[in-house]
C-alpha positions in Angstrom: 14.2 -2.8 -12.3 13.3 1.4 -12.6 11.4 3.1 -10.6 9.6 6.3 -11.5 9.1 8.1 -7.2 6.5 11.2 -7.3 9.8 13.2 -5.4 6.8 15.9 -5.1 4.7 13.7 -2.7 4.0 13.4 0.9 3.9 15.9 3.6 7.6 16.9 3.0 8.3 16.4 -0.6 11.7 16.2 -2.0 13.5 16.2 1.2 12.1 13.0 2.6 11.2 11.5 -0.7 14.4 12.0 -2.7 16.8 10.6 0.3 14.8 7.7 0.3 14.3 6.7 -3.0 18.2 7.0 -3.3 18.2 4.5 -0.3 15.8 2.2 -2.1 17.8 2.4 -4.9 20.9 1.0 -3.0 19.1 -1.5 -1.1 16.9 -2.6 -3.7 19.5 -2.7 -6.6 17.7 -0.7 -8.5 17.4 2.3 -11.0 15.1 5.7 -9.7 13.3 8.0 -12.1 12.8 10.7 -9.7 9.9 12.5 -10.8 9.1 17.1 -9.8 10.7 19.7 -9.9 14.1 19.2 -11.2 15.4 22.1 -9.3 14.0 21.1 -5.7 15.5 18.1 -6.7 18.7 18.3 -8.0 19.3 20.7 -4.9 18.3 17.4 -2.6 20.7 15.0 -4.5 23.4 17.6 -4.2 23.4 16.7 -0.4 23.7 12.6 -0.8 26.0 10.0 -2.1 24.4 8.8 -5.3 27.7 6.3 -6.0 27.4 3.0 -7.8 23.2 3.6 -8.3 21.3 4.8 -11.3 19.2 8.0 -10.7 18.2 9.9 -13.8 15.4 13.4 -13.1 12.4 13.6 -14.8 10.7 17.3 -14.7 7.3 17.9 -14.1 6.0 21.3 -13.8 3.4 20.7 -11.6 2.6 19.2 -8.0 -1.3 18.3 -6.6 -1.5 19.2 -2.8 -2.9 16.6 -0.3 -6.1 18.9 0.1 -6.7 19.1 -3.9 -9.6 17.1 -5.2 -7.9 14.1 -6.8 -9.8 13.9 -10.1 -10.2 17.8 -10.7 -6.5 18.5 -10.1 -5.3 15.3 -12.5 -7.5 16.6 -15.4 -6.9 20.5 -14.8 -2.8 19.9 -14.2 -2.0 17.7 -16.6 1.9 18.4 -16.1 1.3 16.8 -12.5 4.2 14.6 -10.2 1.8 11.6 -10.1 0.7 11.5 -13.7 4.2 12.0 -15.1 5.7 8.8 -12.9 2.8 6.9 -14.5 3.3 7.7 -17.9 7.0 6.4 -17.1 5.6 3.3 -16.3 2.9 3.2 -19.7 5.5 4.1 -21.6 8.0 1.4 -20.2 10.7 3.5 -19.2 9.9 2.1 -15.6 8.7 -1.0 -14.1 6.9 0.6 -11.0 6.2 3.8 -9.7 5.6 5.1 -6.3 3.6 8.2 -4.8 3.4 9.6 -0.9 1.2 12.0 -2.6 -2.5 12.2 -2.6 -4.2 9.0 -2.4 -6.9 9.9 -4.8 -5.1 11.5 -7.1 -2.7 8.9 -7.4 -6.1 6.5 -8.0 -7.4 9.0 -10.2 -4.2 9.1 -12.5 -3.9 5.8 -12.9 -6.9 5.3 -13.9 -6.7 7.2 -16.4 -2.8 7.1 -17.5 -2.6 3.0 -17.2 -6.3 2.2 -17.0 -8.1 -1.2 -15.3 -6.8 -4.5 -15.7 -9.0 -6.3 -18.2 -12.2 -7.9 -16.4 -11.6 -5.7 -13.5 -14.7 -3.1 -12.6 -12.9 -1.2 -9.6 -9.3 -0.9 -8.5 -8.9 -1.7 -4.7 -5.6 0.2 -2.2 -4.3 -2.3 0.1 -2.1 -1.7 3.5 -0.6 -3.8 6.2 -0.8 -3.5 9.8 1.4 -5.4 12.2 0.1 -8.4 14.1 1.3 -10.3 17.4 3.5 -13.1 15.1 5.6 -10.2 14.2 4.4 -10.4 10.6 1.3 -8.1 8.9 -2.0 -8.5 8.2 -3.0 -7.0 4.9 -6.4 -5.0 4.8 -8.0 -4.9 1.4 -9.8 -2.0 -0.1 -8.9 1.3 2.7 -10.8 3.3 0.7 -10.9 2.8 -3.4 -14.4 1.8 -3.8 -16.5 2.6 -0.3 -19.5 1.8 -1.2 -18.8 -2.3 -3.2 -21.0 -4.0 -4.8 -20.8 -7.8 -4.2 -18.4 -8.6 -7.5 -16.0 -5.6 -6.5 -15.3 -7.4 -3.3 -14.6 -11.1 -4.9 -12.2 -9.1 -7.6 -10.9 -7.5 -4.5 -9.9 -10.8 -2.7 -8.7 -12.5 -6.0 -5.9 -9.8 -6.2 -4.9 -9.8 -2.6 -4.5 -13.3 -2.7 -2.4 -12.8 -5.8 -0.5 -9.8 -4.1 0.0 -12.4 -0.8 1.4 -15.3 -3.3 3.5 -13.4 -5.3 4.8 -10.3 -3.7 4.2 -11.2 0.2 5.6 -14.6 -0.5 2.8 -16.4 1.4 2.0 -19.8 0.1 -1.4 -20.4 1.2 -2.5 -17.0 2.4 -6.0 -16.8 4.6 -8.4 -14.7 3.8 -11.1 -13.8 5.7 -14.0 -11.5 5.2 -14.3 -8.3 7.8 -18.1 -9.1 9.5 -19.6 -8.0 12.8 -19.3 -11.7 14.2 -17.7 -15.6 12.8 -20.7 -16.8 11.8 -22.0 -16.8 8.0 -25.4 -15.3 9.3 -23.7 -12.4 10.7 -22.6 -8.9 8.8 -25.1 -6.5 6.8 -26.7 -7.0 3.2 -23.4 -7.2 1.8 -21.7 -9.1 3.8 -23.8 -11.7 3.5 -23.9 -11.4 -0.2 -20.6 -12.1 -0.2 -19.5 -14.4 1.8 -21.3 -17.6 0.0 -19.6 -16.4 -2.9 -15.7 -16.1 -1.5 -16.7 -19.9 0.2 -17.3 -21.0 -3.5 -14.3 -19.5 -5.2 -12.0 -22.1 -6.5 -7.8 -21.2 -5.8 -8.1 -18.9 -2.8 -7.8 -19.8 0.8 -11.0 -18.8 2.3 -11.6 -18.9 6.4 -14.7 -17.5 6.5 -15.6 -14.0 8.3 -13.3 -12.6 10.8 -13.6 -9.5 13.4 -12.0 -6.9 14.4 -9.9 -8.4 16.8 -8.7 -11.2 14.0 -6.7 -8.4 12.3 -3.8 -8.3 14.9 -4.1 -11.7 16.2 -1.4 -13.1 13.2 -4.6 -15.5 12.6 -5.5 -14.0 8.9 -3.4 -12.9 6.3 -5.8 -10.9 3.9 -8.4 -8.9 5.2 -11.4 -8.3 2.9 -14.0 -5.3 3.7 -15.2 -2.3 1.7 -13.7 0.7 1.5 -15.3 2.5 3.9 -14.4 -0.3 6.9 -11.2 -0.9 5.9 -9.9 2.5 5.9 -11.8 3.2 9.6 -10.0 0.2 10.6 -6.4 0.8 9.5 -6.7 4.5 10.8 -8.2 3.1 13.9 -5.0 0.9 14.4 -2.7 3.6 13.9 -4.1 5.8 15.9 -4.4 3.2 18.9 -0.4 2.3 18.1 0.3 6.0 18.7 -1.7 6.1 21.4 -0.2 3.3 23.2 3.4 4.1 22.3 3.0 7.9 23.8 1.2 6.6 27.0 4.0 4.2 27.7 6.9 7.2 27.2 5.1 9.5 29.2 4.5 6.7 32.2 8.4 5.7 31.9 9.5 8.9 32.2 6.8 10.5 35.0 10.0 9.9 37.9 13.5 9.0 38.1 13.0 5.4 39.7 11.0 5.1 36.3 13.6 6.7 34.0 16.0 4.7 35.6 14.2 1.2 34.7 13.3 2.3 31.3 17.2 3.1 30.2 17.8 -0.5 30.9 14.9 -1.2 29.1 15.3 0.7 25.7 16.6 -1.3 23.4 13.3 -3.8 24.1 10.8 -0.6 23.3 12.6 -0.2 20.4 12.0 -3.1 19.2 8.3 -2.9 20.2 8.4 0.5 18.3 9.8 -0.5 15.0 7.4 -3.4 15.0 4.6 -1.0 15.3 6.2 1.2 13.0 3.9 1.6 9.3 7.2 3.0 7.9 9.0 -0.5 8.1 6.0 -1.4 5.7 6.9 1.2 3.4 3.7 1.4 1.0 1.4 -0.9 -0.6 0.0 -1.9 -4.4 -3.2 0.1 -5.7 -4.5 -3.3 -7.2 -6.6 -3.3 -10.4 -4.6 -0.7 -12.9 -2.6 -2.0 -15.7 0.9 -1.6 -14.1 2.8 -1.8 -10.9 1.2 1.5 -8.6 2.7 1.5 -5.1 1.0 3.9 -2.6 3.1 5.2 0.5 1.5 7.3 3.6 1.5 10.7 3.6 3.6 11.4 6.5 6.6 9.0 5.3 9.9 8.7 6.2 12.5 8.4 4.1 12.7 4.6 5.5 9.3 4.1 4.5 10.4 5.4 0.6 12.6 3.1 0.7 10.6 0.1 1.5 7.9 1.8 -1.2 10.9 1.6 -4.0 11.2 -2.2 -2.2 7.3 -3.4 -2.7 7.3 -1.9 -6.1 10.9 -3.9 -7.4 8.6 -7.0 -5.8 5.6 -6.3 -7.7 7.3 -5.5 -11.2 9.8 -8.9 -10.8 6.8 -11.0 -9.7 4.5 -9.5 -12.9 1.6 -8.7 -10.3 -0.4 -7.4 -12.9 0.2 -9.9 -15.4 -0.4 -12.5 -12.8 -3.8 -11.0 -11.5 -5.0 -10.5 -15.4 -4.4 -14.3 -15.6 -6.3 -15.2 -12.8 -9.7 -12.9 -13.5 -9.3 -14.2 -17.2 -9.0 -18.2 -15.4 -11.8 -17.3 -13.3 -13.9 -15.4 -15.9 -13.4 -19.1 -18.2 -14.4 -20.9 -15.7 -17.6 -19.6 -14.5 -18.8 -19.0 -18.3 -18.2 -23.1 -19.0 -20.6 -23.7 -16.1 
């Protein structure tokens, strides 16, 4: 598998971006397009041991900035990080490709590089936040489409069941729609709209609405909820991981009796750490363009690159796209023979 990696993106470009897309390379078994400025990053290579992996530079001219409006900054620098990786992937000189970079942009340029799946009105960004069975609960859209009509959000849950299925490796993933309460009465106008129709899809595992609370619980695999929701939530989350994980240092190390109890304690808050880590997550798919779009977090590590390079290897071998064009053509069949 080849990877085209926007080396441009995130908060620290190259020198997070390029170290860990070599490491995705070698831990993925894979081949990495790294896409920028050739001289930032040939100067970042220089430092690392690219033996026994595949990395081949691909220039581009021109970078968007996190604070750029995404569609302005596609169409005005056409030479762009992000659109280059894509037009690796149209052009099948790689399988996947994976930004850090601006969210939008990234959205933006695929739209208009790779274009919808057929039978798809609006692309949807997933994410994954850890729950208390030490697995993730996918949220599904965090910000794409914030204001969905009821249709977006059905498309929405087809493809995150097909991204469970076939990426996550879930057999029978549950998905539940984010409400203000369990009961099918509860949640606004469209909410309501769409919850009969997720409870009468055919080939997904619906378990009806789910709050808050559900999202960490282990309890629900897929998380549905417009854009607007799901990105309060997953910031929420983060923020309250952050929160808890710098409360706890300062309280273990406000005396020595406390110090003292927390060095024999360290490797367990470690553990606790990594697990509320979103860099073990690495990135997740944009779902709804015509090709295999991973989306990292801005501030990533160069673990959480390499975990990006790993999502996107799993979403090209597993056909993602082909297999969610399958199922919106099934389901398209279906409901016009009724």
């Amino acid at each position: 598998m080849r990877v085209a990696v926007d080396a441009m993106g995130g908060d620290f470009g190259p020198s997070v971006v390029v170290p860990g897309a070599v490491d995705g390379a070698r831990n993925h078994s894979s081949e990495i397009l790294l896409v920028g400025d050739e001289t930032a990053i040939n100067a970042e290579l220089a430092k690392l041991d690219t033996t026994n992996i595949t990395v081949k530079v691909v220039h581009a001219s021109q970078t968007i900035d996190m604070s750029e409006h995404p569609a302005q900054a596609v169409r005005r620098k056409q030479d762009n990080s992000i659109s280059v990786a894509l037009r690796c992937v149209k052009d099948g000189s790689a399988d996947a490709m994976v930004s850090a970079g601006n969210s939008g942009a990234v959205m933006a340029a695929a739209l208009m590089v790779l274009g919808r799946i057929d039978g798809i009105d609006r692309p949807a960004i997933t994410g994954a936040v850890p729950n208390a069975k030490g697995t993730h609960t996918t949220i599904v859209d965090l910000g794409a489409v914030t204001d969905p009509k009821p249709l977006n959000m059905v498309q929405q849950s087809m493809m995150a069941d097909v991204y469970a299925r076939k990426v996550l490796g879930l057999k029978e993933p549950r998905i539940g729609l984010m409400a203000n309460g369990e009961e099918e009465t509860k949640g606004n106008a469209l909410v309501q709209s769409v919850h009969p129709m997720l409870k009468r899809l055919e080939g997904i595992n619906f378990i009806g609405n789910v709050e808050g609370r559900d999202v960490l619980t282990g309890d629900v695999d897929v998380v549905v909820a417009d854009g607007f929701t799901g990105n309060v939530l997953l910031k929420s989350i983060e923020g309250t991981a952050r929160m808890l994980m710098s409360v706890i240092r300062q309280e273990l190390t406000s005396s020595l009796p406390r110090k003292l109890a927390a060095a024999t304690l360290k490797p367990a808050f470690k553990s606790v750490q990594h697990r509320l880590d979103p860099n073990s997550i690495g990135g997740a798919p944009l779902l709804g363009v015509d090709g295999a779009v991973i989306i990292s977090h801005g501030s990533s590590t160069p673990e959480a690159i390499a975990n990006a390079v790993g999502v996107g290897v799993r979403a090209a071998q597993h056909d993602m796209r082909g297999e969610i064009a399958a199922r919106i053509a099934s389901t398209r069949a279906a409901v016009e023979a009724e």
